[in-house]
C-alpha positions as CSV (number, residue, x, y, z in Angstrom):
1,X,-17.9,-21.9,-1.3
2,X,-21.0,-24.4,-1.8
3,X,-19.9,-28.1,-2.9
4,X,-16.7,-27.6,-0.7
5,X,-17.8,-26.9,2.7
6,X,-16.9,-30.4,4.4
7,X,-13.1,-30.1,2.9
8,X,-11.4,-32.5,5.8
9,X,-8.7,-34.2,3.1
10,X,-5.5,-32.6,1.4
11,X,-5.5,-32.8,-2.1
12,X,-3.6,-35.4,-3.3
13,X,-3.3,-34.6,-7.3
14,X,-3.5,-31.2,-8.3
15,X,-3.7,-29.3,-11.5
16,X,-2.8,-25.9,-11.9
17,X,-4.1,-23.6,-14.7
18,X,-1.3,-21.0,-15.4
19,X,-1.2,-18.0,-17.1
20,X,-0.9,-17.6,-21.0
21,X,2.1,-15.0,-21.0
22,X,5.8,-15.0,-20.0
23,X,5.5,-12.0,-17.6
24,X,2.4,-13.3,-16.1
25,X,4.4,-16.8,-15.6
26,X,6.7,-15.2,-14.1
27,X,5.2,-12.9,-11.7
28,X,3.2,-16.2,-10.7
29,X,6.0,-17.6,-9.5
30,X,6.2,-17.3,-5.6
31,X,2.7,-18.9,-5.6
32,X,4.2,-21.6,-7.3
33,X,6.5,-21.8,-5.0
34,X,4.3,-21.3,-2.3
35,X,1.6,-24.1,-3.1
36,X,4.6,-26.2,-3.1
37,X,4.9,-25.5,0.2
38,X,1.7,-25.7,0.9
39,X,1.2,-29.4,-0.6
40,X,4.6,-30.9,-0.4
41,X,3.4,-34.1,-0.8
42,X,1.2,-33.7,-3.5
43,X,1.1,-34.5,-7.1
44,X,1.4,-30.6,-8.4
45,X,0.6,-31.0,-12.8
46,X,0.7,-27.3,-14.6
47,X,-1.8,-26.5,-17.4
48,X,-0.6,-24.4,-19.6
49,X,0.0,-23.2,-23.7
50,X,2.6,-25.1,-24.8
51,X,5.1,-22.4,-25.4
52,X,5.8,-21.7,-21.7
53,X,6.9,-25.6,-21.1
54,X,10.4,-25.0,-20.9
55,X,10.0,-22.2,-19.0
56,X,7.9,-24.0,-16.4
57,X,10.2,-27.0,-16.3
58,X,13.2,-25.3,-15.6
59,X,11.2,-23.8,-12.0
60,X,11.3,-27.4,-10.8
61,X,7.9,-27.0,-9.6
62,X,5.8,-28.9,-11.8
63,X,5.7,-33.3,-11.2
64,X,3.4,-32.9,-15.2
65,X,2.9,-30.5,-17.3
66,X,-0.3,-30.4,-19.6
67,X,0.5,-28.3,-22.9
68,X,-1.9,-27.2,-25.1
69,X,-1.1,-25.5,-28.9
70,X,-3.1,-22.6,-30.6
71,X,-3.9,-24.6,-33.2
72,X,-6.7,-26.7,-31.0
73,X,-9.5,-24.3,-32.1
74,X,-11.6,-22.1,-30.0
75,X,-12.1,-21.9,-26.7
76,X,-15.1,-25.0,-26.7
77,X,-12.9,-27.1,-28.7
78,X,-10.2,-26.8,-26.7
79,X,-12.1,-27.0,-23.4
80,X,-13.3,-30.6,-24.9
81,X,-10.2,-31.9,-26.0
82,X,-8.5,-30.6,-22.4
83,X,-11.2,-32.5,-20.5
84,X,-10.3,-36.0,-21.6
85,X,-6.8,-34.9,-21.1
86,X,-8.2,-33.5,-17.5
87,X,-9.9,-36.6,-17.0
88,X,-7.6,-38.9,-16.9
89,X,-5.4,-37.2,-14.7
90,X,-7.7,-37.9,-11.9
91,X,-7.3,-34.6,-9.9
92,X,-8.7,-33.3,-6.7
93,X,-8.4,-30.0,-6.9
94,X,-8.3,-27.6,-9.8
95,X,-6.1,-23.9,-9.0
96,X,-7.2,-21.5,-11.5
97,X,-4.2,-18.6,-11.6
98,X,-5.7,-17.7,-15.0
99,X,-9.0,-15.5,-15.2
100,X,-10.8,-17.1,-17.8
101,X,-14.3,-18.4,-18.3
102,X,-12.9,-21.5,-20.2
103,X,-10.5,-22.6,-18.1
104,X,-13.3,-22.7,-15.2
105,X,-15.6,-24.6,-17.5
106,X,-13.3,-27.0,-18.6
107,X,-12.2,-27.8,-15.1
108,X,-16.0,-28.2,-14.3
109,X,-16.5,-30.7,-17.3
110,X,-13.7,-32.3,-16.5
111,X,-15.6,-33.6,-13.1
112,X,-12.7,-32.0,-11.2
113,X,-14.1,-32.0,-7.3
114,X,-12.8,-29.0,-6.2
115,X,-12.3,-25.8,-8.2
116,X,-10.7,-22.7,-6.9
117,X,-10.0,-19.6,-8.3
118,X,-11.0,-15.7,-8.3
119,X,-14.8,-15.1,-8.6
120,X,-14.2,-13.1,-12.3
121,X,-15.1,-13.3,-16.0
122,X,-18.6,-15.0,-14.6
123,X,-17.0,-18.2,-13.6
124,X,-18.8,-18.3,-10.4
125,X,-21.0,-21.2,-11.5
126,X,-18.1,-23.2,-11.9
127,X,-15.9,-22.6,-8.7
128,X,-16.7,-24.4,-5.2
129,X,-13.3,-22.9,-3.5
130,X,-14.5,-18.6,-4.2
131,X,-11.7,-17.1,-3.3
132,X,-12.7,-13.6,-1.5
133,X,-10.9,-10.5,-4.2
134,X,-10.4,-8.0,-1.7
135,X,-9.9,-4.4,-3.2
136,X,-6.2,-4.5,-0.9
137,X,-5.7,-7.3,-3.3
138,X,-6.3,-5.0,-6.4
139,X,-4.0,-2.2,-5.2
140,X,-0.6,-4.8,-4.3
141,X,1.9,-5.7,-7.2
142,X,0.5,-8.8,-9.3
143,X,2.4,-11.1,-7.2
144,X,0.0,-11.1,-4.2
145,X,-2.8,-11.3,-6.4
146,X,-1.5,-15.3,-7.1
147,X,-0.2,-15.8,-3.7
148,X,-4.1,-14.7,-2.2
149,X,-5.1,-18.1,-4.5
150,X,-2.8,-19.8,-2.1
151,X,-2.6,-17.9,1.0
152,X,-6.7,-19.2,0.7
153,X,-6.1,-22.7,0.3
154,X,-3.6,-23.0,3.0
155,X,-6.2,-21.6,5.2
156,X,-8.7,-23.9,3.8
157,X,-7.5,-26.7,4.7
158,X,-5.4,-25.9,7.6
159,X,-2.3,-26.6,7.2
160,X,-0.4,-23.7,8.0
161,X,2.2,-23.6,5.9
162,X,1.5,-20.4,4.4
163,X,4.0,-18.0,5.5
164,X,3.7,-14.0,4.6
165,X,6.9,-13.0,5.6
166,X,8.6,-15.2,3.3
167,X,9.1,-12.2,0.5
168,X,8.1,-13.0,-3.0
169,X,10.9,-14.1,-5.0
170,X,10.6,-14.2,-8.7
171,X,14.0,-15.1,-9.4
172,X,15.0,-18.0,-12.2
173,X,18.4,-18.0,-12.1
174,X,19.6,-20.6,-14.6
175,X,21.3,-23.4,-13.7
176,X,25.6,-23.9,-14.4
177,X,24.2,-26.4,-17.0
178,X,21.6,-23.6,-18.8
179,X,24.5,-20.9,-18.6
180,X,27.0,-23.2,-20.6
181,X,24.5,-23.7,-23.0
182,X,24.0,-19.6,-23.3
183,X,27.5,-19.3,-23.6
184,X,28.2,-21.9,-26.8
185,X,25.0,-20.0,-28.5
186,X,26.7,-16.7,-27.9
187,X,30.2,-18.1,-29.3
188,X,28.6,-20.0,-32.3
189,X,27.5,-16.2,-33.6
190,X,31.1,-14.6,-32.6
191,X,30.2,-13.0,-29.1
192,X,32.7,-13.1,-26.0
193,X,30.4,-13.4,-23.5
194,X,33.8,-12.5,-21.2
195,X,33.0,-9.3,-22.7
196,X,30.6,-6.6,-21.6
197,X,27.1,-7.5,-23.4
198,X,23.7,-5.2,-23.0
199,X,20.4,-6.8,-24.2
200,X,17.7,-4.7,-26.0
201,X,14.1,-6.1,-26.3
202,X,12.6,-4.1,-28.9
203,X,9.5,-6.0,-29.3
204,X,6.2,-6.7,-28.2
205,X,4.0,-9.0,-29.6
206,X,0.9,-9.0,-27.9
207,X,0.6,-5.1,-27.8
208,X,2.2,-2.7,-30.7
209,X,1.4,0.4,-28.8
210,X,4.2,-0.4,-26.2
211,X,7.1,-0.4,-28.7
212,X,9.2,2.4,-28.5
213,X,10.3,3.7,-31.4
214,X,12.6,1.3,-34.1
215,X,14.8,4.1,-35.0
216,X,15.7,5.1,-31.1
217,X,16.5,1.9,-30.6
218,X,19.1,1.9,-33.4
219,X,20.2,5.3,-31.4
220,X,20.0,4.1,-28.1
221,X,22.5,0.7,-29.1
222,X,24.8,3.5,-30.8
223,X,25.0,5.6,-27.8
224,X,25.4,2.6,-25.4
225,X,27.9,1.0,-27.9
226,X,30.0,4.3,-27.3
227,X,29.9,4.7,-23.8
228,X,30.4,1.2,-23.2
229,X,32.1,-0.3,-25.6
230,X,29.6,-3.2,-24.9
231,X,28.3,-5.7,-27.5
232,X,24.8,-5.4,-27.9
233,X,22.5,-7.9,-28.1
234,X,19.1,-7.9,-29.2
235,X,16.4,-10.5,-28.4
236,X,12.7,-11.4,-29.3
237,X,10.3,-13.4,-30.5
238,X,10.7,-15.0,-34.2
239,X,8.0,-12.7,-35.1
240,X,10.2,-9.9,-34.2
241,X,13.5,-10.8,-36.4
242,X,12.5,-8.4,-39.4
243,X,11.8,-5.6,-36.8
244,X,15.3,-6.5,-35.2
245,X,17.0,-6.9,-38.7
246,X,16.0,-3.4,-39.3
247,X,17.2,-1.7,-36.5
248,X,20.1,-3.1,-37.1
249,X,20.0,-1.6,-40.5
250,X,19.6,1.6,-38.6
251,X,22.9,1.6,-36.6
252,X,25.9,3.1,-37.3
253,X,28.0,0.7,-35.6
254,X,28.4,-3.2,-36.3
255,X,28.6,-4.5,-32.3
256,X,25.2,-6.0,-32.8
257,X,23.4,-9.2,-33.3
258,X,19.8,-10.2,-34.1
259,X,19.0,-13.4,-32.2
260,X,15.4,-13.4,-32.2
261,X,15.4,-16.7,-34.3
262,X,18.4,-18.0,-32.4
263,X,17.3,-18.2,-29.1
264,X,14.2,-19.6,-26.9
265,X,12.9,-18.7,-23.7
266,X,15.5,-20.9,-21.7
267,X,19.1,-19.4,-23.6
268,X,17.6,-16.2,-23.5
269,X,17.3,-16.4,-19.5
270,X,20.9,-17.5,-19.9
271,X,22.1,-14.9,-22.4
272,X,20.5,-11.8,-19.6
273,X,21.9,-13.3,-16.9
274,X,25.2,-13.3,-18.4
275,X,24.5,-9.5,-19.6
276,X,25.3,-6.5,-17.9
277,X,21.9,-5.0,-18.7
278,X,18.7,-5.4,-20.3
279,X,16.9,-2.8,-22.0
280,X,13.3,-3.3,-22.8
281,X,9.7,-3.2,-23.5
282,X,6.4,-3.3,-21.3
283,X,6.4,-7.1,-22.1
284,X,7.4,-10.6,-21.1
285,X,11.1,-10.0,-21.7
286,X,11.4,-7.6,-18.7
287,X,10.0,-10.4,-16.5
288,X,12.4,-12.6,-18.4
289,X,15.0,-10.0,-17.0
290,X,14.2,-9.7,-13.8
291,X,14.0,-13.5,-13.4
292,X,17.2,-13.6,-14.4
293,X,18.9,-11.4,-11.8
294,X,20.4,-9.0,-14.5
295,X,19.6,-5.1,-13.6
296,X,16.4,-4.1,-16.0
297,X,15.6,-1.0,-17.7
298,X,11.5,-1.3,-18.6
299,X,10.2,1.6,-20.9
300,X,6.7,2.1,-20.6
301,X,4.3,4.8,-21.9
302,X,0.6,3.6,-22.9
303,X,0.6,1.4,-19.7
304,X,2.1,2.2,-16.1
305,X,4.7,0.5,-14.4
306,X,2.4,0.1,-11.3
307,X,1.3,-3.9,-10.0
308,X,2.8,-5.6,-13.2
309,X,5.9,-4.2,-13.1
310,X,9.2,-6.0,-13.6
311,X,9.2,-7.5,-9.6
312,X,13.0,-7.5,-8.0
313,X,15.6,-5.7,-6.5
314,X,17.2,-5.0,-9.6
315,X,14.4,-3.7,-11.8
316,X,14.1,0.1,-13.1
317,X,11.7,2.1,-14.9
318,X,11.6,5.0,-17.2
319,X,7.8,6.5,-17.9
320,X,7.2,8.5,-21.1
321,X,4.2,10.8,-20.4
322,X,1.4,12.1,-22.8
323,X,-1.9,13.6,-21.9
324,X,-3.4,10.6,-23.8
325,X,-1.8,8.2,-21.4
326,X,-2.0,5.8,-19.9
327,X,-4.5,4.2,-23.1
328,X,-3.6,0.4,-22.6
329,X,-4.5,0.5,-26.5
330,X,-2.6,-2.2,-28.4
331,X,-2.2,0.2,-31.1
332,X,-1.5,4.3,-30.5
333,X,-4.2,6.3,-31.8
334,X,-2.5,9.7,-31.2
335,X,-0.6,11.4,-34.1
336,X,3.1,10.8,-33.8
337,X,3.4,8.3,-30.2
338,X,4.0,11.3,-28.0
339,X,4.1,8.8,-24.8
340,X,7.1,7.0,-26.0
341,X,8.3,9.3,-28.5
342,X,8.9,12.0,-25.9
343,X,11.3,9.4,-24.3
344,X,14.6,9.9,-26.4
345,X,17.5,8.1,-26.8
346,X,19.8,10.1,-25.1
347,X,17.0,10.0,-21.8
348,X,17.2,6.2,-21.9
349,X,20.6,5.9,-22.5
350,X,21.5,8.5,-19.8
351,X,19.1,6.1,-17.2
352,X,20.8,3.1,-18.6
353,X,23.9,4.5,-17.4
354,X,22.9,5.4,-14.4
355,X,21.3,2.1,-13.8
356,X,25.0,0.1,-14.3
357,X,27.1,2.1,-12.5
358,X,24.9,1.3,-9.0
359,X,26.0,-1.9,-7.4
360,X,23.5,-5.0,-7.4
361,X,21.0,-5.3,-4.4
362,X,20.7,-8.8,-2.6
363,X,17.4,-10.9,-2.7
């Protein structure tokens, strides 16, 4: 911790570098909250990609928010045009959720006093506030990992606010406000969200490995659209719409709607929380989910549920099993998907079931 030994003063204006993902943002969430805590006072700014802005304004946390886009070149080129941007921000203290090299560096260039952040990706030069990574750490859901960043500081510099038996909330309920906005979308494409609705999240961008499979999907919404009678409502990224449009192909019934063009981050939050379910992927939409209070059904088979989980009350898993798995590959490499492909429709939709007859747990 060399260069911030003599720490006597409490930050004043502090940036935050978050995480690049939805489910990452989300799990960092009750060290956002807790920082706040920790520095009530203080100017808190969030530096983050662009495309999690709405998301992180709608937490109330941030006084700024620093967006960047992916089309600001490479990691040197970015970390030069973010230190001007750094710069005149005039920040004391740099928190460094993300583990990356650049983020470290460009904090450093920045001539940002104090830099604090986990020890990883050999961005030790460039930290003055190491904070320990204790193997404990390594074995707890994701949420503690965060919270460690500020459990650290707090102890830092003595202020005592930090409080571990406040339990980690990662709730992000929308507001009256968001919900009517969810509710108009869903009319303006003929839903009655008065009207049972279950949300499928067939996607995943960052990782094609953890789809399950397009056409037991379009069985799964079937079988649920039976049972249920429920209107089924799938979501993802624009990316995903063709994906979406084609499972829809696949059904035999017509209770469904594509609004992977139709929606952003914030309606979607609204649209699950006015659902009765969600049904998804290994990826940022089952965070969504579970931020959203709805009950969530994550299906996972090249990765494990384990410390980045969906984190709530509310949230469920179903694990497909291979003797390939877990891979974490982005793309299978095993004839035929066994670990998700041995997960059928009638499996999932059998859970799902299960899953909506319980009763909701309490925070």
């Amino acid at each position: 911790m060399r260069g911030a030994r003599n720490v006597q003063s409490t930050p004043a204006r502090i940036v935050v570098r978050g995480v690049n993902w939805v489910g990452d943002t989300i799990m960092a969430l009750p060290a956002t909250r807790a920082l706040r805590r920790i520095f009530p006072s203080a100017h808190i700014a969030f530096w983050v990609p662009s495309g999690l802005e709405s998301l992180l304004r709608i937490t109330g946390m941030p006084d700024e928010i620093i967006s960047f886009g992916k089309d600001q070149g490479g990691a040197f080129k970015r970390s030069l045009l973010m230190k001007d941007r750094l710069k005149q921000g005039h920040f004391d203290l740099a928190i460094l959720f993300q583990n990356a090299f650049e983020s470290a560096f460009t904090a450093w260039i920045a001539g940002i006093k104090l830099r604090a952040g986990f020890s990883t990706d050999l961005r030790g030069p460039f930290l003055n506030i190491k904070v320990p990574l204790h193997s404990s750490v390594l074995k707890r859901h994701q949420v503690y990992y965060y919270l460690e960043i500020a459990q650290h500081l707090d102890n830092l510099f003595k202020l005592g606010r930090y409080n571990s038996l406040i339990k980690p909330d990662c709730l992000l309920r929308p507001s009256p406000r968001e919900l009517v906005v969810a509710r108009r979308l869903l009319v303006k494409e003929g839903i009655n969200s008065e009207v049972s609705m279950i949300c499928l999240c067939p996607g995943s961008v960052n990782s094609e490995a953890k789809r399950w499979p397009a056409e037991y999907f379009a069985d799964l919404a079937d079988l649920l659209v039976d049972e249920t009678g429920s209107q089924i409502i799938f979501l993802g990224a624009i990316q995903e719409e063709d994906l979406i449009d084609g499972i829809i192909g696949r059904m035999k019934k017509s209770n469904a709607f594509n609004f992977a063009a139709k929606s952003d981050l914030v309606s979607s939050l609204g649209i699950m929380n006015l659902s009765d379910m969600v049904i998804s992927n290994d990826t940022g939409s089952a965070h969504l989910a579970a931020a959203a209070g709805t009950k969530v059904l994550t299906i996972f088979g090249p990765t494990v549920a384990g410390e980045t989980a969906p984190f709530g009350n509310n949230t469920f898993i179903i694990q497909g099993k291979a003797s390939c798995a877990p891979c974490r590959e982005h793309q299978c490499r095993t004839p035929g998907h066994p670990c998700m492909r041995k997960l059928t429709p009638l499996m999932v939709a059998g859970k799902a079931l299960e899953i909506m007859a319980l009763p909701y747990e309490k925070k």
